[in-house]
C-alpha positions in Angstrom: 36.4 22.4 -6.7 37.6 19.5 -4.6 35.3 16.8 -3.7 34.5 16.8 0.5 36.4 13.8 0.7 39.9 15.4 -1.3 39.5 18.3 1.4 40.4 15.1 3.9 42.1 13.2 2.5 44.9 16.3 2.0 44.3 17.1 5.9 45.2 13.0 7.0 48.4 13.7 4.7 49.2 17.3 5.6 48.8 15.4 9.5 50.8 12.1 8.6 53.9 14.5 7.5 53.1 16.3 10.9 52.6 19.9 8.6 50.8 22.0 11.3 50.8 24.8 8.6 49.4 22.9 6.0 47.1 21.4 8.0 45.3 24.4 9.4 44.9 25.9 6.6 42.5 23.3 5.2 40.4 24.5 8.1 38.2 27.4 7.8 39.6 30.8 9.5 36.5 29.9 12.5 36.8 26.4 12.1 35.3 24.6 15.3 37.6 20.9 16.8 35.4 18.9 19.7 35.4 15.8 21.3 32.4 14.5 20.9 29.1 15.4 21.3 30.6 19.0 22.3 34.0 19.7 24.3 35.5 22.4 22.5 39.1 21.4 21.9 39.7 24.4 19.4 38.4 27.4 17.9 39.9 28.9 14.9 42.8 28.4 12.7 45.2 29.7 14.5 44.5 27.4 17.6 43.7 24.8 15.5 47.5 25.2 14.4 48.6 25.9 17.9 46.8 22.5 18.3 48.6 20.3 15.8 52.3 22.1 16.5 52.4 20.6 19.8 50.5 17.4 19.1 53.0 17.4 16.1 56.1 17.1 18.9 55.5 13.4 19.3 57.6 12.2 16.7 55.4 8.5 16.5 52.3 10.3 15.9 50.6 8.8 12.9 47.1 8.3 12.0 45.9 5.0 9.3 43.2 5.4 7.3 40.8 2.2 8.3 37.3 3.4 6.7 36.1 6.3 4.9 31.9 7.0 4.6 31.0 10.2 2.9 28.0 12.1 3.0 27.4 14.8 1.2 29.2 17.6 3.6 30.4 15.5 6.1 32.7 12.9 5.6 33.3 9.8 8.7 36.5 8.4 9.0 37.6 5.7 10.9 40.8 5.9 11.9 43.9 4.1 13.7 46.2 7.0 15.6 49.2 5.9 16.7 51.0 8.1 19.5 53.7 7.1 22.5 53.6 3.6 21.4 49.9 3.8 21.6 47.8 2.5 19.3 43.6 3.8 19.5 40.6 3.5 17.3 38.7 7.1 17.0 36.1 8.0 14.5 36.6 11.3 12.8 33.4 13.3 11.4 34.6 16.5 8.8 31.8 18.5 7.6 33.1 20.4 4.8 32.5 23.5 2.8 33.9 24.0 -0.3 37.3 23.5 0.0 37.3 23.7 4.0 36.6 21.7 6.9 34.3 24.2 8.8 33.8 21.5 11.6 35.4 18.3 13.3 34.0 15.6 16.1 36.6 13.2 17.7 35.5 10.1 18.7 37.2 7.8 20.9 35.0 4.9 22.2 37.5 3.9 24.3 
């Protein structure tokens, strides 16, 4: 069994080599995406992977691993997303479950 922070580590590569497939299906099948505290932005692997395909069109969309802080379940990333010649700081909370991210927040103090 993978450790919570494997289970994200695979979904920020499965998301660097834009891999919509891949990526969704790290996500449980009712898997639940917000902006945080709670904006729905997806419900569900399959719009989860609707999700990424389009995100997944802009060709500079990257995302850097700045910090990682795991927590039993959940895991807290701090992360650097490049897109459009953009360049934003969001924090990223995962909880997982066994070898699934069940949950996701966004956070873009921005």
């Amino acid at each position: 069994m993978s450790s919570s922070t494997d289970v994200v580590q695979r979904q920020l590569e499965a998301y660097n080599r834009k891999d919509a497939a891949v990526l969704a299906a790290i996500y449980a099948e009712d898997a639940e995406l917000f902006a945080h505290p709670n904006t729905l932005l997806a419900k569900g692997r399959a719009a989860i992977l609707a999700r990424y395909t389009a995100r997944f069109q802009d060709q500079t969309l990257r995302a850097d691993l700045l910090q990682r802080i795991p927590m039993g379940d959940m895991v807290l990333d701090h992360e650097r997303i490049h897109s459009g010649g953009q360049i934003s700081d969001i924090f990223a909370l995962y909880r997982v479950v066994g070898e699934h991210i069940v949950a996701a927040w966004f956070i873009n103090p921005t």
